[in-house]
N, C-alpha and C positions, 0 to 999 in steps of 0.2 A: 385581458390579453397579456400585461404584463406578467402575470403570477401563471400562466401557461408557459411562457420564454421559460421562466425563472424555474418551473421544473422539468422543460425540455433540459434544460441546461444543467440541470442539477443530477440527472439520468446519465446522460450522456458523459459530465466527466465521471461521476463515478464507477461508471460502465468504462472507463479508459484507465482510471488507477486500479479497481479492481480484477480488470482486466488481464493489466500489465504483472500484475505479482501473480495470480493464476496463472500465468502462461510460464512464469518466473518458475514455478510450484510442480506443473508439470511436465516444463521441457529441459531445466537445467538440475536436478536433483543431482548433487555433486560427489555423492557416493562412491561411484565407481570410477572418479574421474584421478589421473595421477598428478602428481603435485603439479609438475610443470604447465598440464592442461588445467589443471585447476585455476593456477595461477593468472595464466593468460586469458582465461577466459572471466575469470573474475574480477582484474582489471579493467574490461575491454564494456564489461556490463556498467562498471562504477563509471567511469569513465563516458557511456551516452547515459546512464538515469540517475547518476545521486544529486543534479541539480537539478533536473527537471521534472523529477519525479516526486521531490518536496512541494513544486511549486505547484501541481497537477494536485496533490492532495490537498492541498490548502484552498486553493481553487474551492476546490471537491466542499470542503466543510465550509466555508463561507457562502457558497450556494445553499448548503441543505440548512443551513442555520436561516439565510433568509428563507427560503422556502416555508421553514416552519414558523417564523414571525409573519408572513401572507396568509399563511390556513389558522393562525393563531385562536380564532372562532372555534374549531374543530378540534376539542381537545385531544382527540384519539388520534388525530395524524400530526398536529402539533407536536405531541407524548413520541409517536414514533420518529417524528423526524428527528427528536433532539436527542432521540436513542441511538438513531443513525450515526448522527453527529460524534457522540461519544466514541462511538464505533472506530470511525474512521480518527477522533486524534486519538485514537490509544494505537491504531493503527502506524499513526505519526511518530508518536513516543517510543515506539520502541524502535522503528525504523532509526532515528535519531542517537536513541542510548542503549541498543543494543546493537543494529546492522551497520547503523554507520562510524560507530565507534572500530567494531572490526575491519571495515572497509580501508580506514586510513591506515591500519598497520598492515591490511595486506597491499594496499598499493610500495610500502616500501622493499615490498620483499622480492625477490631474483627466482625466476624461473628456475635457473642452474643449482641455486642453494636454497632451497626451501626451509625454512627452521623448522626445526623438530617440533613444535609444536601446534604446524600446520594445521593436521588432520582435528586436534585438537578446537582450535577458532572455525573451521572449516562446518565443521558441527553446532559449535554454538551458535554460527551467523545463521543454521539451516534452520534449527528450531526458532528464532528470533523472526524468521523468512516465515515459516507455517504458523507462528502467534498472528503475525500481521496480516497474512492471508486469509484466515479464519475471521479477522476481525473485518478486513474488508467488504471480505464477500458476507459477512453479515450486514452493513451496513447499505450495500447496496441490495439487498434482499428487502430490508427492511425500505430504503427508499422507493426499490421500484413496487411493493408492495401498498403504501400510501398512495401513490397513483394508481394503481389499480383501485382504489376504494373511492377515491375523490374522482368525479368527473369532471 
């Protein structure tokens, strides 16, 4: 009963971080957005997820990491969980030193004066956004995958 919790649990948040940066991925694509809107809106995201959303991933891997020391027997969903696993901290890693590195210089920056090289970080944080989303929603593929194989 225990090692069912543990991959309820383990579904479930990864189905919520990866979730979260999908929805990130499809409804905020910053493209066409002007600095100002940019700006504010880019705040206002940092601002409810860059703490919560570290701890939500971590969460995320410390479950799928046990999950696969419980099927440790099962070396194919063992093999995939700790593929998962990888998944999601490289997920972390770049969130870390690529997103959240941009994040703190554009929190100092002024809607009214945008520095010039807005557009610039505004791109790099986006491809940095679609590495970690890719990796996410691999690793939750790959999790809810394993249960699907495991009864």
């Amino acid at each position: 009963m225990p090692q069912r919790i543990i991959r309820f649990c383990t579904i479930v948040m990864a189905a919520l971080v990866a979730g979260t940066i999908f929805g990130i991925w499809i409804g905020y694509d910053p493209k066409d957005l002007s600095a100002p809107t940019f700006i504010e809106q880019q705040q206002s995201a940092i601002l409810a997820l860059n703490t919560l959303m570290p701890i939500l991933g971590l969460i995320t891997i410390l479950l799928t990491l046990t999950s696969a020391f419980l099927q440790r027997k099962n070396k194919f969903v063992f093999a995939l969980l700790l593929v998962a696993s990888v998944f999601f901290i490289l997920s972390g890693i770049t969130t870390r030193f690529g997103n959240q590195l941009i994040n703190s210089v554009v929190m100092t920056w002024n809607m009214d004066s945008p520095p010039n090289n807005w557009m610039e970080l505004r791109n790099q944080w986006w491809t940095y956004h679609e590495l970690r989303t890719l990796s996410a929603f691999i690793g939750l593929c790959l999790i809810v995958w394993t249960n699907m194989k495991k009864n």
